[in-house]
C-alpha positions in Angstrom: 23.8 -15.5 -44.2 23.1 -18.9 -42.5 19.3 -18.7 -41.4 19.8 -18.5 -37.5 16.6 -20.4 -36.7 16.7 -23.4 -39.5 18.5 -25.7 -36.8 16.7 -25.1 -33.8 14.4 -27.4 -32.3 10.7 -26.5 -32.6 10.4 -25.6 -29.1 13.5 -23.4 -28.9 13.6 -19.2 -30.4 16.9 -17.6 -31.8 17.5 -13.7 -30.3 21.2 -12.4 -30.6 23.3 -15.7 -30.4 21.5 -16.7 -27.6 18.6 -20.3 -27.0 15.8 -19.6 -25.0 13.4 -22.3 -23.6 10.4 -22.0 -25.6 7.1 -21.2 -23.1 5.1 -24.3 -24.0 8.2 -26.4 -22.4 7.8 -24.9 -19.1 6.1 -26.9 -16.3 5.1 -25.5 -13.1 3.7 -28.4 -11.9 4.7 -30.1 -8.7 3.8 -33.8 -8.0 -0.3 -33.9 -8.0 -1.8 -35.5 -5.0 -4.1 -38.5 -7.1 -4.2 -39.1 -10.1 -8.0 -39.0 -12.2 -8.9 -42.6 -13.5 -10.4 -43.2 -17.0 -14.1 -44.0 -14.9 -13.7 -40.9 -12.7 -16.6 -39.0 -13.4 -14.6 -35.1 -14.0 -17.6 -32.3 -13.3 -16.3 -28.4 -13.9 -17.0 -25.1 -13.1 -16.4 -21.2 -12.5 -15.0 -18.5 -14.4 -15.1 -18.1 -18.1 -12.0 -19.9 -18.0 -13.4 -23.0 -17.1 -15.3 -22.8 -20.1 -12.0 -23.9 -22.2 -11.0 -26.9 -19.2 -14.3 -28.4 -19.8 -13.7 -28.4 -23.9 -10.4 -30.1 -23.3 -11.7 -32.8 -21.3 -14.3 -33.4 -23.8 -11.9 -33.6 -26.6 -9.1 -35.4 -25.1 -11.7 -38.4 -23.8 -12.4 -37.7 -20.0 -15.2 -38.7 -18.8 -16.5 -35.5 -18.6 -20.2 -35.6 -16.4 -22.7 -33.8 -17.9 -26.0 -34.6 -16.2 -27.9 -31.5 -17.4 -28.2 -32.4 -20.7 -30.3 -30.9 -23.7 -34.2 -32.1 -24.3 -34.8 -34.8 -26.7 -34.7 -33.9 -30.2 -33.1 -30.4 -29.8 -30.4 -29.9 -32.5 -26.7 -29.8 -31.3 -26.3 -26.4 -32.7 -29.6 -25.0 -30.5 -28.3 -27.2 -27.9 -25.1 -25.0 -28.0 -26.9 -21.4 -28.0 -28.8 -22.7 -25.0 -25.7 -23.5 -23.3 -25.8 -27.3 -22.6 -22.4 -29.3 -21.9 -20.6 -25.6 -21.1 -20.2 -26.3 -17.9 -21.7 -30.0 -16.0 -24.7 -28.2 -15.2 -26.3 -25.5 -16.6 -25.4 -23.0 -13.9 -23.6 -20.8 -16.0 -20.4 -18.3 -15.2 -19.5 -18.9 -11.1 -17.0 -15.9 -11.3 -17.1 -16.0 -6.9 -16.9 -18.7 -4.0 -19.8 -17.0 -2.9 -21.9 -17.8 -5.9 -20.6 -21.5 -5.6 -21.7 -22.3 -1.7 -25.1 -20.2 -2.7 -25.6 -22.8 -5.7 -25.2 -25.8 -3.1 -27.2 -24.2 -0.7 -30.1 -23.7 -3.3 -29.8 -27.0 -4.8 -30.5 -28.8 -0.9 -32.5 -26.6 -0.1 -30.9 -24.8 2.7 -31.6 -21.3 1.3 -34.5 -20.5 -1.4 -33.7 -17.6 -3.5 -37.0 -16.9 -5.5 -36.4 -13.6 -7.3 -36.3 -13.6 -11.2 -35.8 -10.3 -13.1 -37.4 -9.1 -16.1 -36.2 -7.6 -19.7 -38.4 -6.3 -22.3 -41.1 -8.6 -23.3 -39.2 -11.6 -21.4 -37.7 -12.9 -17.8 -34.0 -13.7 -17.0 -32.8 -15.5 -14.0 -30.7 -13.4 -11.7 -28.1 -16.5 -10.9 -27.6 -17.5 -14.8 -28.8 -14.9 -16.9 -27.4 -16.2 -19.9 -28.0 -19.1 -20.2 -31.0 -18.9 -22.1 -29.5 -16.6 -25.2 -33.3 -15.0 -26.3 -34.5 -15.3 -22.1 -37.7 -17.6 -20.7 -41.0 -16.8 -21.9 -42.9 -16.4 -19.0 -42.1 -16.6 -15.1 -43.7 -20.4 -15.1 -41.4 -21.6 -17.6 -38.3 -19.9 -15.9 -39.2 -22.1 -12.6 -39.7 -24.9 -14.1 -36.1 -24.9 -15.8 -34.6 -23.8 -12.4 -36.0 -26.8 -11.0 -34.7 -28.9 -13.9 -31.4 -27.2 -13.0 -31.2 -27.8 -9.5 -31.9 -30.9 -9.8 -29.5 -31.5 -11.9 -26.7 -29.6 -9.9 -27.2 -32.0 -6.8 -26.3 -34.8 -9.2 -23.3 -33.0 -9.8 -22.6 -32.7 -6.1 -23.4 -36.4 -5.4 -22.1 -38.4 -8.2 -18.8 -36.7 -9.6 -15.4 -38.0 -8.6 -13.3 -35.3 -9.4 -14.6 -31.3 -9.5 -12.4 -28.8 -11.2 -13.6 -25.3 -9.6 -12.0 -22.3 -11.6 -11.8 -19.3 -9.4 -12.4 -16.1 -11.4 -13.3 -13.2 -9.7 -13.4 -11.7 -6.3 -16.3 -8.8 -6.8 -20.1 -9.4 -7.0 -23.0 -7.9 -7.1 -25.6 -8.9 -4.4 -29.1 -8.2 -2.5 -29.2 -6.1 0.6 -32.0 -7.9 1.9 -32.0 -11.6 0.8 -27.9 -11.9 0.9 -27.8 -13.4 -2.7 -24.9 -13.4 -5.3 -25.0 -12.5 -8.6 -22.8 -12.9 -11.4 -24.0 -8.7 -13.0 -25.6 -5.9 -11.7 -29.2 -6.4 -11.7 -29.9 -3.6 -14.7 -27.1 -5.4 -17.4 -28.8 -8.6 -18.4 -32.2 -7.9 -16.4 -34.2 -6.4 -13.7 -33.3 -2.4 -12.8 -30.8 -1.4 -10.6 -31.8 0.5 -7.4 -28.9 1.6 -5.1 -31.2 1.0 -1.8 -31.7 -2.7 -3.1 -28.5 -4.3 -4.3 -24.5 -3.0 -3.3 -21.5 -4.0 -4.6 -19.3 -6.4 -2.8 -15.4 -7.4 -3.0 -15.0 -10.2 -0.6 -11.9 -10.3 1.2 -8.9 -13.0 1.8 -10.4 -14.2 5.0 -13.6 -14.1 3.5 -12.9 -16.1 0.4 -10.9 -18.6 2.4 -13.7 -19.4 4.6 -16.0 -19.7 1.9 -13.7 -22.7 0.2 -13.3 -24.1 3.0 -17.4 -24.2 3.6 -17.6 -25.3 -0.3 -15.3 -28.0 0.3 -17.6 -28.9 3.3 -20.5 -29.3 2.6 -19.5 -31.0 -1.2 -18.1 -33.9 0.7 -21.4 -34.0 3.0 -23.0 -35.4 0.1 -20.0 -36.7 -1.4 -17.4 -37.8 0.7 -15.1 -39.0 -2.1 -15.0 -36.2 -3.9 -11.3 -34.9 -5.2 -11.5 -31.4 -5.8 -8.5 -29.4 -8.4 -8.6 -26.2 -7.7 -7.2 -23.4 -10.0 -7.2 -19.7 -10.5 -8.8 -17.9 -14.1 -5.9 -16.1 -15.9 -8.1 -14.0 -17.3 -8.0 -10.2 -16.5 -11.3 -8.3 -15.1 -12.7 -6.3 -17.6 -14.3 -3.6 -15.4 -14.5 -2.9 -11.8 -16.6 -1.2 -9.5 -13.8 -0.2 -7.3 -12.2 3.7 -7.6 -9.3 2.5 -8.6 -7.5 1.1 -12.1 -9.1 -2.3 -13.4 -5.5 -3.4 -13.7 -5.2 -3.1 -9.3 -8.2 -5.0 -9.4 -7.2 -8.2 -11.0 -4.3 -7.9 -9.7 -6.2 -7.8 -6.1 -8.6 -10.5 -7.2 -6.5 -13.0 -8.7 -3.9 -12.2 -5.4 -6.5 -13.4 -3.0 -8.2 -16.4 -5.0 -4.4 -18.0 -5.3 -3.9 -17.6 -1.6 -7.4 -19.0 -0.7 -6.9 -21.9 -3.2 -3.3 -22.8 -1.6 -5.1 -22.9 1.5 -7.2 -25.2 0.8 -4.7 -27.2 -0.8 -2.7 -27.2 2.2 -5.2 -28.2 4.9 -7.5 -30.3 2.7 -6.8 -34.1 1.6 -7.7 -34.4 -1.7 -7.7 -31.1 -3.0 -5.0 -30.1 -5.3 -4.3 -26.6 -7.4 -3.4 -26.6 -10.8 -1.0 -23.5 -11.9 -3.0 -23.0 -15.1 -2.8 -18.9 -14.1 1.0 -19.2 -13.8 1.3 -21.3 -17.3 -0.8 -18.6 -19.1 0.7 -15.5 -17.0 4.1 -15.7 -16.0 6.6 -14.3 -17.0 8.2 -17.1 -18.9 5.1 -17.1 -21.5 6.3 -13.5 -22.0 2.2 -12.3 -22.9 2.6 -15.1 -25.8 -0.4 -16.9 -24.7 -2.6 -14.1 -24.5 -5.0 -12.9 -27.2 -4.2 -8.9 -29.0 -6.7 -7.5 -26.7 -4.7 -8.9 -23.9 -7.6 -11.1 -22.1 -8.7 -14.0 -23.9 -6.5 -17.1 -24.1 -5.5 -18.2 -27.4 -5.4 -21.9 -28.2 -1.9 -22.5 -28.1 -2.2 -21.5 -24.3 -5.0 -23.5 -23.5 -3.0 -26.2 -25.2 -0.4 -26.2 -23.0 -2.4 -25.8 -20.1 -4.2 -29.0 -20.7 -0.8 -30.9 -21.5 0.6 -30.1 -18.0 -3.0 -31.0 -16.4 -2.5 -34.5 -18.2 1.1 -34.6 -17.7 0.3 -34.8 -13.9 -3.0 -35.8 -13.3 -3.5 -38.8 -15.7 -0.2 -39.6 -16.5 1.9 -39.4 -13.2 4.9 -38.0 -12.1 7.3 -41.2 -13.7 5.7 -40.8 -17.0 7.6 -39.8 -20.0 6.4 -35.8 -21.7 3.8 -35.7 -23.1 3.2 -34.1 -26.7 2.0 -30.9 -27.0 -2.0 -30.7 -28.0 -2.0 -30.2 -32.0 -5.0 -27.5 -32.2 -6.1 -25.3 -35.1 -4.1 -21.7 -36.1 -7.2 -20.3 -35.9 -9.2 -19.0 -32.5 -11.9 -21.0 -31.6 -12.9 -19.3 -28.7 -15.3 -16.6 -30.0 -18.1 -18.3 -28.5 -17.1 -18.7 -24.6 -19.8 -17.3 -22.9 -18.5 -14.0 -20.2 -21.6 -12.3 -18.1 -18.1 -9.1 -18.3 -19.0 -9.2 -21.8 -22.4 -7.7 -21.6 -21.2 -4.2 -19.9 -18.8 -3.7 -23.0 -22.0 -4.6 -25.1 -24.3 -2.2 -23.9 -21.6 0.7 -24.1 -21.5 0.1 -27.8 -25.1 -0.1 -28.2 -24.9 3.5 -27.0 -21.3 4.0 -29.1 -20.4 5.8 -26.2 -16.5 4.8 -25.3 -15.5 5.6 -21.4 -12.0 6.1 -21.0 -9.9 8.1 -18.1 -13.6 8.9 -16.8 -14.4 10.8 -19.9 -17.0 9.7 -22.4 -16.2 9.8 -26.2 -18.0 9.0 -29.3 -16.6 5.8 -31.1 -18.5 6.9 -34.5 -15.1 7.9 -36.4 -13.3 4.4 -37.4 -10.3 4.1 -35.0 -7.0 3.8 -36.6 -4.6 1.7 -34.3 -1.8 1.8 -37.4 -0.2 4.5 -38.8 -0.4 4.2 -42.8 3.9 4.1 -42.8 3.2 0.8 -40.4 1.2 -1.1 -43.2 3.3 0.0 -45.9 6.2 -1.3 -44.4 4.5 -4.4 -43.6 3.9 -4.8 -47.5 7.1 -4.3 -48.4 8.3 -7.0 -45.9 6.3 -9.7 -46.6 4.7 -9.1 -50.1 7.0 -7.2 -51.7 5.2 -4.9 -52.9 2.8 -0.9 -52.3 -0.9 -1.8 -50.8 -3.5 -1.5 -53.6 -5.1 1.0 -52.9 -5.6 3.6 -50.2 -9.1 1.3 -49.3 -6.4 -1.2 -48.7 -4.4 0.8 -46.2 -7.5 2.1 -44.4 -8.7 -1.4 -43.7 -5.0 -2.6 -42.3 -5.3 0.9 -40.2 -8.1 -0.6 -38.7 -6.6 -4.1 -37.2 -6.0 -3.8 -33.9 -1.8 -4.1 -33.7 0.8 -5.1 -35.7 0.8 -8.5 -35.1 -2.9 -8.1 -36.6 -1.3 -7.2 -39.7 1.4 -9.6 -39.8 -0.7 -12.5 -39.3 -3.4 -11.1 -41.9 -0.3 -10.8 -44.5 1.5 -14.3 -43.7 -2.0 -16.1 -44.2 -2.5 -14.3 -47.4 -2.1 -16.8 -50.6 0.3 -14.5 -52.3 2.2 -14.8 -49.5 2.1 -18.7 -49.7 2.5 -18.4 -53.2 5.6 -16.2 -52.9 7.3 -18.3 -50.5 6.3 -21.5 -50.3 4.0 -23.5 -48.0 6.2 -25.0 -46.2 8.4 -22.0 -45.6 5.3 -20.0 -45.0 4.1 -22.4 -42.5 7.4 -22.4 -40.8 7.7 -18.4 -40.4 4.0 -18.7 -39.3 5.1 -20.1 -36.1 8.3 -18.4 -35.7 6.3 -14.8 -36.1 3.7 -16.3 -33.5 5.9 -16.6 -30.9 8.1 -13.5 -31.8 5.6 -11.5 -30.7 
């Protein structure tokens, strides 16, 4: 039999006769509103999301501002673990609005937020607490780089052309007495949770609009120039403090940030949203774009993302398609920095697993395959029984099935079996089969 998919086009899949659009050609991108020039000083920030838009820029040649940059003489690689060039500034994960207009209130000093929490045998600063990975020495040294940071965030304010705010998250932790936003509960990364001191918060439509709107405000009293793009994290919560499913909850979150960010898309000129949560999460990507544990955003997503934000915002509406980003097989995302990561860290410093409000030991190795699962799998694609029952026990271990079929297919034997070229080519087809 004819190979169905030898005569497609690359951005086509075969099912039952029938030729679907591939995901990475669909554009859900109306006409943008301007257009960023090659000078145009592009600042980011927000969720963890934003994290991956300010990599792009980098790599594809924006002039990406980055005022907060790393001593002299600091090595790239410690300039990395100390978070420098994440984000424009060194501010860290702004998951809410909220955390956003607090930032450009502290930076102009129209509110002063002086707390600082400690941890161990070191202090942490409640608005960025990980920024520095191993935490500030002493409390004089923490103030002194929040100064250096402030400073450095009102440059942001003042000087960039175009800001790219990723809205993440609609619930935050904050103080009962002072008012301030964080982005944990004081107790995770620092400090010690008290219930009469700090209360959880999930702000509200009306609430979140008005904030953007106030953001947007007081950005262009400083910077009246400034073009804001505006787009929504498509990245799921990974707890909540609500009494209700975490799925409700993003759905809630992400709900109310896309409204608010139409908003102010609608009655602002200048601002402009970017559907990067509808080119990672609808339906037409079919869950293609997301990584196995169904959160992170693999490459190939991110890729796409970008080309549409070029396609439209550099480019123009006239200009021919742009090619798709060519990026690495391999995940290159391990190291985005997400303050959500840090409750699923402590829980397995403790090895304690909570699931349907039950706590269970994760000691036992948990087998996500069933050992008939990886035996076909190494009859499909190497021919062959598993070595050994070490072997099948490790397999057991990977998280899904497209684990396993992506550990075989990079295996030399299978190159070796069927070519490189042919096993380059099923590579891609199995990647987007899934």
């Amino acid at each position: 039999m004819t190979n169905p998919y030898s005569s497609l086009p690359d951005y086509c899949f075969w099912s039952r006769g029938i030729t679907w659009v591939h995901p990475a050609q669909i554009d859900p991108m109306s006409n943008a509103p301007f257009l960023i020039a090659p000078s145009d000083k592009v600042a980011t920030m927000g969720s963890c999301f934003a994290q991956h838009i300010s990599r792009r820029l980098q790599a594809a040649g924006f002039n990406y501002f980055v005022p907060e940059t790393a001593p002299e003489g600091m090595s790239a690689t410690e300039a990395k673990k100390a978070n420098y060039g994440v984000f424009s500034a060194r501010y860290g994960n702004l998951y809410t609005v909220k955390q956003a207009v607090q930032l450009f209130d502290r930076a102009f000093g129209i509110s002063t937020f002086d707390e600082v929490w400690e941890k161990a045998d070191h202090w942490v600063d409640p608005f960025r607490p990980q920024i520095e990975p191993e935490g500030f020495a002493d409390r004089e040294s923490l103030e002194s780089s929040r100064q250096a940071h402030l400073a450095a965030v009102r440059r942001v304010f003042e000087e960039a052309d175009v800001m790219v705010f990723t809205l993440g998250l609609t619930e935050a932790w904050r103080s009962k007495e002072s008012g301030a936003v964080y982005p944990t509960a004081p107790g995770v990364t620092g400090g010690a949770f008290d219930p009469s001191l700090f209360e959880p918060v999930n702000f509200k439509v009306q609430e979140v609009i008005a904030d953007l709107d106030q953001f947007i405000a007081k950005a262009r009293s400083v910077n009246p120039g400034m073009r804001v793009i505006l787009t929504v994290s498509p990245v799921p919560l990974k707890a909540t403090f609500e009494d209700r499913h975490v799925l409700q909850s993003t759905v809630y979150s992400k709900s109310v940030l896309r409204v608010a960010a139409q908003h102010a898309a609608d009655t602002h000129e200048g601002v402009a949203y970017f559907p990067s949560f509808e080119i990672i999460s609808g339906p037409g990507s079919a869950g293609r774009y997301y990584a196995p544990d169904l959160r992170e955003v693999r490459d190939v997503g991110v890729a796409h993302v970008m080309r549409i934000f070029e396609q439209h915002f550099i480019r123009g509406e006239g200009a021919a398609s742009v090619a798709p980003i060519v990026i690495a097989s391999q995940r290159s995302d391990g190291d985005i920095v997400c303050d959500e990561d840090v409750i699923e860290a402590a829980l397995q410093v403790s090895k304690i697993e909570v699931k349907h409000g039950k706590a269970q030991s994760t000691d036992e190795p948990v087998m996500a395959l069933s050992e008939r699962e990886v035996r076909a799998g190494y009859q499909l694609f190497l021919g062959r029984e598993p070595e050994s029952e070490d072997a099948i026990d490790a397999h057991r271990r990977q998280k899904d099935r497209r684990s396993l079929v992506s550990t075989l297919i990079q295996s030399e034997e299978f190159q070796t079996r069927v070519g490189p070229e042919e096993a380059a080519r099923l590579r891609r087809l199995i990647e987007w089969s899934f």
